[in-house]
C-alpha positions in Angstrom: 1.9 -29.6 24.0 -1.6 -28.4 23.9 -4.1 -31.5 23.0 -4.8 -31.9 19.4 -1.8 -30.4 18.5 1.3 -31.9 16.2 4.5 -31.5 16.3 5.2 -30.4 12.9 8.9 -29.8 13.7 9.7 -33.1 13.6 7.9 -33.5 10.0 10.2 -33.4 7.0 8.6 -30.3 4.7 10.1 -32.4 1.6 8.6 -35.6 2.7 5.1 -36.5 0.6 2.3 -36.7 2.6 -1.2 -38.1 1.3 -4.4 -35.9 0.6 -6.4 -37.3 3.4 -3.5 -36.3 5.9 -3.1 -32.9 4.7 -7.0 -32.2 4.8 -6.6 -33.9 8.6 -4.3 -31.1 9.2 -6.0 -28.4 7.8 -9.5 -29.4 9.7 -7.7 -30.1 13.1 -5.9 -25.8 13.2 -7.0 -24.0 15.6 -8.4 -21.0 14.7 -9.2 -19.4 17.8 -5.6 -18.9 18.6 -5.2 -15.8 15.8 -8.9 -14.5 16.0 -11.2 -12.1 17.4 -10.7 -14.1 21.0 -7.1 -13.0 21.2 -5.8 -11.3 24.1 -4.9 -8.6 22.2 -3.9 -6.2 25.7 -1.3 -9.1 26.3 0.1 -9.8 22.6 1.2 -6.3 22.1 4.7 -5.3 23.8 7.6 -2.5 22.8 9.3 -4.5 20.8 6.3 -5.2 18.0 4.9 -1.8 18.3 8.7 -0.7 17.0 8.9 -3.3 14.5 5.5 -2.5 12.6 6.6 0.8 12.8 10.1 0.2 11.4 8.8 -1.4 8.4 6.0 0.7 8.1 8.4 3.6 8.0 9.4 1.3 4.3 6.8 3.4 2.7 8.5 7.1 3.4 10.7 6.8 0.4 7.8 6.3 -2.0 5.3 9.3 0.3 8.5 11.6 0.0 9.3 11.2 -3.6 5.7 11.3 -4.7 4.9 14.9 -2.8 8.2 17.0 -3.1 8.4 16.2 -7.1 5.4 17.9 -7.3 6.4 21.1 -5.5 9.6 20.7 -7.0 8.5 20.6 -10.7 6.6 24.3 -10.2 10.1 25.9 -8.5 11.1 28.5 -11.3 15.0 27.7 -10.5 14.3 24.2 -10.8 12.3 24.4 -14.4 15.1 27.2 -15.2 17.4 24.4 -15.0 15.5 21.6 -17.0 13.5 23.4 -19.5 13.6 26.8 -19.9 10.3 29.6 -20.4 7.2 27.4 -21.5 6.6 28.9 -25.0 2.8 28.2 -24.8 2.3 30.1 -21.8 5.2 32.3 -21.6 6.0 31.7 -17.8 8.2 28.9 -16.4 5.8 26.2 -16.2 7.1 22.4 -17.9 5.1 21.4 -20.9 2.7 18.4 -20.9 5.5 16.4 -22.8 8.3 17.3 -19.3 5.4 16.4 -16.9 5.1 12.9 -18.1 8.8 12.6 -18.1 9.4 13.9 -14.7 6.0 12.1 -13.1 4.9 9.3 -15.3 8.2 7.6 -16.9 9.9 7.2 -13.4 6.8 5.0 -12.5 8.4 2.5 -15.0 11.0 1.4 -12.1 8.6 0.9 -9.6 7.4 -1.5 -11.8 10.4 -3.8 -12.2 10.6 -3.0 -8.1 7.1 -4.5 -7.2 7.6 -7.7 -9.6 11.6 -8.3 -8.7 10.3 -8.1 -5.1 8.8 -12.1 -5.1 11.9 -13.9 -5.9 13.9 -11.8 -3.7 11.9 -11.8 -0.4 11.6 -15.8 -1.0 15.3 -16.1 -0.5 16.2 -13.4 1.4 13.5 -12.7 3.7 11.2 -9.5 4.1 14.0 -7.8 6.9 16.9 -7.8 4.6 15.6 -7.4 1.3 13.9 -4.3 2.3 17.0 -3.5 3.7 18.7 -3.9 0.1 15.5 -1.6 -1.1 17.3 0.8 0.9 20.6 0.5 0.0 19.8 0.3 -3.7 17.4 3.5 -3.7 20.9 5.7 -2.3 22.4 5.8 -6.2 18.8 6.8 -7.5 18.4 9.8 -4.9 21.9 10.6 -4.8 21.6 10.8 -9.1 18.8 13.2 -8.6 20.7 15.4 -6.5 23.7 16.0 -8.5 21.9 15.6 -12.2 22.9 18.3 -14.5 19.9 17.8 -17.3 16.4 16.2 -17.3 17.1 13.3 -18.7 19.9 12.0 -15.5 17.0 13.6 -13.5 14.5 10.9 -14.8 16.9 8.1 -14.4 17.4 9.2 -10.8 13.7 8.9 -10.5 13.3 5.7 -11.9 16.2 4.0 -10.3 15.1 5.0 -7.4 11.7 3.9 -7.8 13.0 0.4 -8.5 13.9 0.4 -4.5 10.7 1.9 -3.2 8.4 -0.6 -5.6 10.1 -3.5 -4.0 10.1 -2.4 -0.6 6.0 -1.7 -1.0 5.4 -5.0 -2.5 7.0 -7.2 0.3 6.3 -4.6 3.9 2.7 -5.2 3.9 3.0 -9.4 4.3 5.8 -8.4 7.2 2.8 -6.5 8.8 0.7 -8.5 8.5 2.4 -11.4 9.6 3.8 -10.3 12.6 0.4 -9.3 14.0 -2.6 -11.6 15.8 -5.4 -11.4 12.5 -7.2 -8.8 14.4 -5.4 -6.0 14.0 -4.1 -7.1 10.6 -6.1 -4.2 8.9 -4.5 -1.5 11.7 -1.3 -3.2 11.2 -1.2 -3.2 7.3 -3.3 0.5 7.1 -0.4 2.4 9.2 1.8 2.2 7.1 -0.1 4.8 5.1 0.4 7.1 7.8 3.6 6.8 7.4 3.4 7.6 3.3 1.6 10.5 4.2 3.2 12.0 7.0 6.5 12.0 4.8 4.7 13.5 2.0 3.5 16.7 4.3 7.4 16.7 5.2 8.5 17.1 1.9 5.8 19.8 1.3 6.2 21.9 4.1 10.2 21.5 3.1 9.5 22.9 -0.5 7.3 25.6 0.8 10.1 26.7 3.2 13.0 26.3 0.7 10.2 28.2 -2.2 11.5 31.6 -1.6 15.1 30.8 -1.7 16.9 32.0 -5.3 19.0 29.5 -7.1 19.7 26.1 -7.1 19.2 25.6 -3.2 15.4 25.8 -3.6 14.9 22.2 -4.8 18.2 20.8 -3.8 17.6 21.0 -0.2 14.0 19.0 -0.9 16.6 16.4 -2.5 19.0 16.8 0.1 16.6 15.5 3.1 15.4 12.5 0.3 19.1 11.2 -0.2 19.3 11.2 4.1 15.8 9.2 4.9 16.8 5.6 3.0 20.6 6.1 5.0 18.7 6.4 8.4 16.3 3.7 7.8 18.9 0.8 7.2 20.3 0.5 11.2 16.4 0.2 12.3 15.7 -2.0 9.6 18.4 -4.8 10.3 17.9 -4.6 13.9 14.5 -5.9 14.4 13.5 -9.1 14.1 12.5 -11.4 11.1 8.9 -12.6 9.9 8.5 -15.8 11.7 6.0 -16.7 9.6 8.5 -16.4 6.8 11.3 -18.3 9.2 8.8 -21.2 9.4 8.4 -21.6 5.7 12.4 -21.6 5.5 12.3 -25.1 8.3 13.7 -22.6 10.7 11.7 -23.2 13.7 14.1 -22.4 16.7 14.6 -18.3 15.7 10.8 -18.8 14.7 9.8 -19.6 18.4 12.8 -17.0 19.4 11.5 -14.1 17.1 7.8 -14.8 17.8 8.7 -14.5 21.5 10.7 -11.0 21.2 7.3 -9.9 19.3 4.6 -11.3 22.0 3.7 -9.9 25.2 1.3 -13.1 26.4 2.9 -16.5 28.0 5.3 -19.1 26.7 2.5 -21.3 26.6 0.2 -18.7 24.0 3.6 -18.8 22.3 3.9 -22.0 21.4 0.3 -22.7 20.3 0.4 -19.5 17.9 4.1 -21.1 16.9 1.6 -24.5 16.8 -0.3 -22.8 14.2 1.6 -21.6 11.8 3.8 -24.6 11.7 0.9 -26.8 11.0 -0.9 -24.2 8.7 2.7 -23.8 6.7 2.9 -27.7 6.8 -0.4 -27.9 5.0 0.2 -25.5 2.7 3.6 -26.5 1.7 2.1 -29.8 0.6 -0.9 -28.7 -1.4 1.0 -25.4 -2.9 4.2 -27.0 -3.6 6.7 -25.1 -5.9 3.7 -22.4 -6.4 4.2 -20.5 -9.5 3.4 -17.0 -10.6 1.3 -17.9 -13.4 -1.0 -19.9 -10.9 -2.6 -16.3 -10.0 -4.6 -16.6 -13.2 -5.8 -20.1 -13.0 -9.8 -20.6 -12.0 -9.6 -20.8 -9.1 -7.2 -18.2 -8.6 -8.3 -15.8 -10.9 -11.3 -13.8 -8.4 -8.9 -13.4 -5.9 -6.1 -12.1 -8.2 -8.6 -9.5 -9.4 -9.7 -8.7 -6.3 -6.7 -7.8 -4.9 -4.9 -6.0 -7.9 -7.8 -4.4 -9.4 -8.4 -2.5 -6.2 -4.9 -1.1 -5.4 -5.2 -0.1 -9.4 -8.1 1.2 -9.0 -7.5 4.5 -7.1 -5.3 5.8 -9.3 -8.1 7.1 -11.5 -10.1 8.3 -8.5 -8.7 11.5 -8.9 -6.5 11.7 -6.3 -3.5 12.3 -9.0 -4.9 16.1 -9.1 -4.6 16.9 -5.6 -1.5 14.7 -5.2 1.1 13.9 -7.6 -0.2 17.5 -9.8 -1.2 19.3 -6.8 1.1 22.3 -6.8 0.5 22.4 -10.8 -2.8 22.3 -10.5 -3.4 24.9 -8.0 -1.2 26.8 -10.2 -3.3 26.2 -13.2 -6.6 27.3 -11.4 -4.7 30.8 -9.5 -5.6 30.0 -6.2 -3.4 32.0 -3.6 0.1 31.1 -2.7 0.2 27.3 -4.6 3.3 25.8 -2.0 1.4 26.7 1.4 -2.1 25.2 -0.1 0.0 21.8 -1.5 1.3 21.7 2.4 -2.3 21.8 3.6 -3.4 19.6 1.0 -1.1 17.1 2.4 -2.1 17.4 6.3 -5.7 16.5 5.1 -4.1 13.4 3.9 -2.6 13.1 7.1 -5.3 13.6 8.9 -7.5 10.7 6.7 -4.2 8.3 7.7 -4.2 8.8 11.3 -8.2 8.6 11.0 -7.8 4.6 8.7 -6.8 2.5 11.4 -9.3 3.1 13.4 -12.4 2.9 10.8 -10.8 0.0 9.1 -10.7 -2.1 11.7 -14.1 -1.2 13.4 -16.6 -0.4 11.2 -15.4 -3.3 8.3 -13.5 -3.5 5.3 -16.9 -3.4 3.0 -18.9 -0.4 4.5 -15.7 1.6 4.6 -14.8 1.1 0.8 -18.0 1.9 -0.3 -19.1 4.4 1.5 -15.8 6.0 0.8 -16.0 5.9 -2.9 -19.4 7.2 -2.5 -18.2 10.7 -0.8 -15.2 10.7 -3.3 -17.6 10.3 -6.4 -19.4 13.5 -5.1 -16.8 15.1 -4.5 -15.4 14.7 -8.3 -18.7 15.6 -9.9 -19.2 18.5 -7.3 -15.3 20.0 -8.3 -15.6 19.4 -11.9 -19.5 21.5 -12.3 -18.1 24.2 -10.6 -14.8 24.3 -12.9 -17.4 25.5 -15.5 -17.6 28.8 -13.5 -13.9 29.2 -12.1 -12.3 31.1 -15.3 -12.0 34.9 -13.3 -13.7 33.3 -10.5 -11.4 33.0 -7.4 -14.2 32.0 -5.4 -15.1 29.3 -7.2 -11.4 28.1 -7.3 -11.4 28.6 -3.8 -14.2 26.2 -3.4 -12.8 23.7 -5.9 -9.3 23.7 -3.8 -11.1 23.3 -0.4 -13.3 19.9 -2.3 -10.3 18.5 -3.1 -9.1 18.7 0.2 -11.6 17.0 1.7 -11.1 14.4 -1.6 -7.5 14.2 0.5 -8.9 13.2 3.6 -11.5 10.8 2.6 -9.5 9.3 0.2 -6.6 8.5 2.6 -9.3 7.1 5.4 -10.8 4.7 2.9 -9.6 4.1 -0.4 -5.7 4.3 -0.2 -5.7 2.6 3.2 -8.1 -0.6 2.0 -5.3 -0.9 -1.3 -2.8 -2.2 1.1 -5.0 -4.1 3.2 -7.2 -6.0 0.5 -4.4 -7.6 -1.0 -2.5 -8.6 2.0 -5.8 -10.4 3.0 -7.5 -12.4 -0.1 -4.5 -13.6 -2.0 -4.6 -17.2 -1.8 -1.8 -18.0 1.5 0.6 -20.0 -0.6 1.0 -17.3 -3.6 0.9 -14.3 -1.4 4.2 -13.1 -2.6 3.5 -13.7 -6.1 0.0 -11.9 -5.5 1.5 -8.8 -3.7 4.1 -8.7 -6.5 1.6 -8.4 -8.9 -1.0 -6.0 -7.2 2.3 -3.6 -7.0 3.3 -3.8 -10.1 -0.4 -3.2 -12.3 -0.6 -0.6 -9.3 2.0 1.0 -11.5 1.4 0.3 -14.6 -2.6 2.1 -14.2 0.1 5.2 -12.5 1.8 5.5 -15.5 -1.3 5.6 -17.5 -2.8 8.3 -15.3 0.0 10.3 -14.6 0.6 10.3 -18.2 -3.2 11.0 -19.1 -3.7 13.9 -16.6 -1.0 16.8 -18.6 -2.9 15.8 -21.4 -6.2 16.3 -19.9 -5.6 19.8 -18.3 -2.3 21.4 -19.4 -2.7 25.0 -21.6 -0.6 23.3 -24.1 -2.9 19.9 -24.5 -6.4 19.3 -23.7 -6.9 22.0 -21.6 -9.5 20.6 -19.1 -8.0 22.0 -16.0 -10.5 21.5 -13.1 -13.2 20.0 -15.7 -11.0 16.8 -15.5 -12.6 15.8 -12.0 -15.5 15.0 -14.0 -13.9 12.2 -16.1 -12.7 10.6 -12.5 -16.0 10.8 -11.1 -17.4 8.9 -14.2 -14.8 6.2 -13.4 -15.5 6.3 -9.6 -18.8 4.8 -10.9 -18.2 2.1 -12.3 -15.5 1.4 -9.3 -18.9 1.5 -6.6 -20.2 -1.2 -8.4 -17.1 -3.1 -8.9 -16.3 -2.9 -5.4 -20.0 -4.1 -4.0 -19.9 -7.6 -6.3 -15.8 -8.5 -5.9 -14.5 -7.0 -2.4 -15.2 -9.4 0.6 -15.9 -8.2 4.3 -12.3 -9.9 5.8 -12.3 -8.1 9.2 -10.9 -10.3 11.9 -11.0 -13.7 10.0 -7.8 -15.9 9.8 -6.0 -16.5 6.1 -7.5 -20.1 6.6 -11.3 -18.8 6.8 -10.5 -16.5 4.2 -9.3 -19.1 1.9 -12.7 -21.3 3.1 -15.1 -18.9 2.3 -13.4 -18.6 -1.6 -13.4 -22.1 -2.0 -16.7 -21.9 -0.8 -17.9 -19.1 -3.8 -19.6 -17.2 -1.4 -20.4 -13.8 -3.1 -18.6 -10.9 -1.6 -21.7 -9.3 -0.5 -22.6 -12.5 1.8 -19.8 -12.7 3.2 -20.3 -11.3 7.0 -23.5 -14.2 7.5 -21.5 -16.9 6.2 -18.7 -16.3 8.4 -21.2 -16.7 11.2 -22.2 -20.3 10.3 -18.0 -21.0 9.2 -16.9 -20.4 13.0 -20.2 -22.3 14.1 -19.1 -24.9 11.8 -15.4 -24.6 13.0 -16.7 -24.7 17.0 -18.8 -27.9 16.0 -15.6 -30.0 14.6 -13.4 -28.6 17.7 -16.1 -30.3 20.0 -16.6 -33.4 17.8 -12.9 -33.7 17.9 -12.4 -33.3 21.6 -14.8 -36.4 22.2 -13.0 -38.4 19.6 
């Protein structure tokens, strides 16, 4: 055993332990063992590299149903079907009332999904209750398939959005547990290429099934969703379990065993990162005992549940939802060439903003990313919405307004989207992370259902008529989001959970953060030495 270590396997979790000896615990963790200093060349082998992207692969259910209902909701065959000839417009375009059935009402389940996923994954484990995710979401897809009105096609939706919201609310902690703290924010950020990536699928699906007559248009689309939950589930089970999570359970021999499997360094750097999170679990169980959800809003609580809820909320009504969720209706609406091929491009510059996240995230910083992000994307919304004053007969103006919110794509997915999974993952308080990621899922949803409600109302013929002009009340929102973001978002890049939770009990302002971290490892280094001479 390393020196200064304790062998916390031998310490009864239920056994009460005094303040003073939980603080000695605390002080005495060594940090340097999940850090910056990490051999990071060494920690990485096959087997981890497959595991983060296993579970990142969680997040193709929700990438997949979010694009191909929108390419699947301007198929004539398909609105045929479930509506009929739009009597406002006279083609076969769903009224504002359909669109919020078919895009906001389903968000309800991912609702129940996100906040059902806490008490599961704390009995269950993140492995197989993602696993269940997928085995519940088959009925909802399958229901889609084969419904025969609107209404079964909604329920499909929403069941199935039960399994996709639980399985987002509990993949980001296995990521980011399973990872040395350094490449937490790649780790956590991937899985967005992954959301993407299925959501060009289903486009590029759609637009290939688009000129087909009949039925087969959209059931194929359907057909490939039912298949992707179905070939997830062997992967899934197969690789191993959080041992992070397996520590909190008292399980400490498949803890060591699973931690090994993911780590490519020594036995020896095994054991001391086992070391840690025994000890770090140990204090934690003490001083967080039977955690509650409701604890998320106490004091001391309450900036950090803000933080991290607020933020993954928050891009929801950055006006993504037009060139997303709406973005086959919406090039529709403003008569831009063929509407399927430019939703499939719309997509790969998502793509190429995901592939572009884990690499910015983790190198230039949580904080200049993030606001330098919503910087571009505010321009972006006011630049699109003035010109929608000149699109009507214009199509070089729409042209222009389609190619902005491309680029909206691309810088959205490289900044905003992939900091909403990281943020959370990093400043909930340790010992109510699953409460705290259950939470940010669920009023993640909620603020969907509000937007994707709002925006039919906002630019349909039949409502308020906006069209493009609607990028204009997003960029008045992406305002007040800059300045949100500069007084409550943290720079967390490479610190431990421990420093993070230092620095909060601390109340160092979010803007300070990246000096005081300087004098907190100096600090840190100081008791290590003091220690060693003791």
């Amino acid at each position: 055993m390393a020196k200064g270590t304790i062998d916390t396997a031998s310490v009864d979790f239920e056994e009460k332990l005094d303040e003073k000896a939980v603080e000695d615990v605390a002080n005495r963790l060594d940090i340097s063992v999940l850090s910056n200093e990490a051999p990071l060349g060494r920690a990485i082998n096959p087997l981890l590299v497959f595991a983060l992207a296993v579970f990142g692969a969680s997040t193709l259910l929700f990438g997949f149903d979010n694009n191909v209902v929108s390419p699947i909701a301007a198929l004539e065959p398909f609105v045929k079907k479930y509506q009929g000839i739009n009597e406002v417009t006279g083609t076969y375009v769903f009224t504002a009332r359909n669109q919020n059935l078919i895009f906001s009402v389903p968000l309800v389940g991912t609702i129940i999904g996100a906040w059902a996923a806490s008490p599961i994954q704390l009995k269950y484990g993140r492995k197989w209750s993602v696993t269940g995710c997928y085995v519940f979401s088959i009925g909802g897809v399958f229901l889609q398939l084969f419904a025969t009105n609107l209404g079964m096609f909604v329920a499909g939706r929403i069941w199935n959005g039960v399994g996709y919201g639980c399985a987002m609310a509990i993949s980001p902690l296995y990521l980011s547990e399973v990872v040395p703290a350094s490449m937490r924010g790649r780790a956590v950020s991937s899985q967005n290429i992954f959301t993407i990536f299925s959501g060009v699928i289903a486009t590029i699906i759609v637009n290939a099934t688009s000129t087909i007559e009949g039925r087969k248009s959209y059931m194929i689309p359907l057909a490939v969703q039912c298949a992707i939950p179905i070939i997830l589930i062997p992967f899934t089970i197969w690789i191993p379990e959080s041992p992070v999570w397996l520590v909190a359970q008292g399980r400490f021999e498949q803890a060591r065993a699973n931690l090994r499997k993911l780590r490519g360094f020594s036995d020896e750097e095994v054991d001391q990162e086992l070391e840690l999170i025994k000890r770090s679990e140990l204090a934690e169980r003490e001083v967080g005992k039977d955690a509650k959800f409701w604890e998320l809003f106490n004091r001391q609580n309450l900036k950090r549940t803000l933080t991290a809820s607020s933020f993954f909320s928050m891009n929801q009504v950055s006006g993504v939802i037009l060139s997303t969720t709406y973005a086959t209706i919406f090039l529709q609406q403003i008569g831009v060439g063929n509407p399927f091929r430019l939703t499939v491009a719309a997509s790969c510059c998502q793509l190429a903003g995901a592939l572009l996240a884990p690499f910015v995230v983790d190198s230039a910083g949580r904080r200049p990313v993030a606001l330098i992000g919503m910087t571009l994307l505010m321009a972006i919304d006011f630049a699109a919405g003035g010109l929608a004053f000149g699109a009507k007969n214009n199509s070089s103006i729409g042209l222009a307004i389609a190619i902005l919110s491309f680029l909206f794509n691309a810088v959205w997915t490289a900044s905003f989207y992939a900091l909403s999974m990281v943020i959370p993952a990093e400043v909930a308080n340790v010992r109510l992370r699953n409460h705290t990621m259950s939470y940010t899922v669920g009023w993640c949803q909620i603020t969907a259902v509000i937007s994707t409600f709002a925006v039919p109302q906002m630019t349909s013929a039949g409502a308020g008529n906006l069209g493009p002009k609607a990028y204009l009340v997003f960029g008045g929102c992406m305002v007040g989001i800059i300045i949100f973001t500069f007084f409550m978002i943290p720079e967390t890049k490479g610190l431990t959970f421990l420093q993070i939770d230092e620095l909060y009990e601390r109340g160092v302002p979010a803007w300070r953060w990246n000096s005081e971290r300087i004098n907190l490892k100096k600090v840190e280094k100081e008791d290590r030495i003091r220690e060693e001479k003791t």
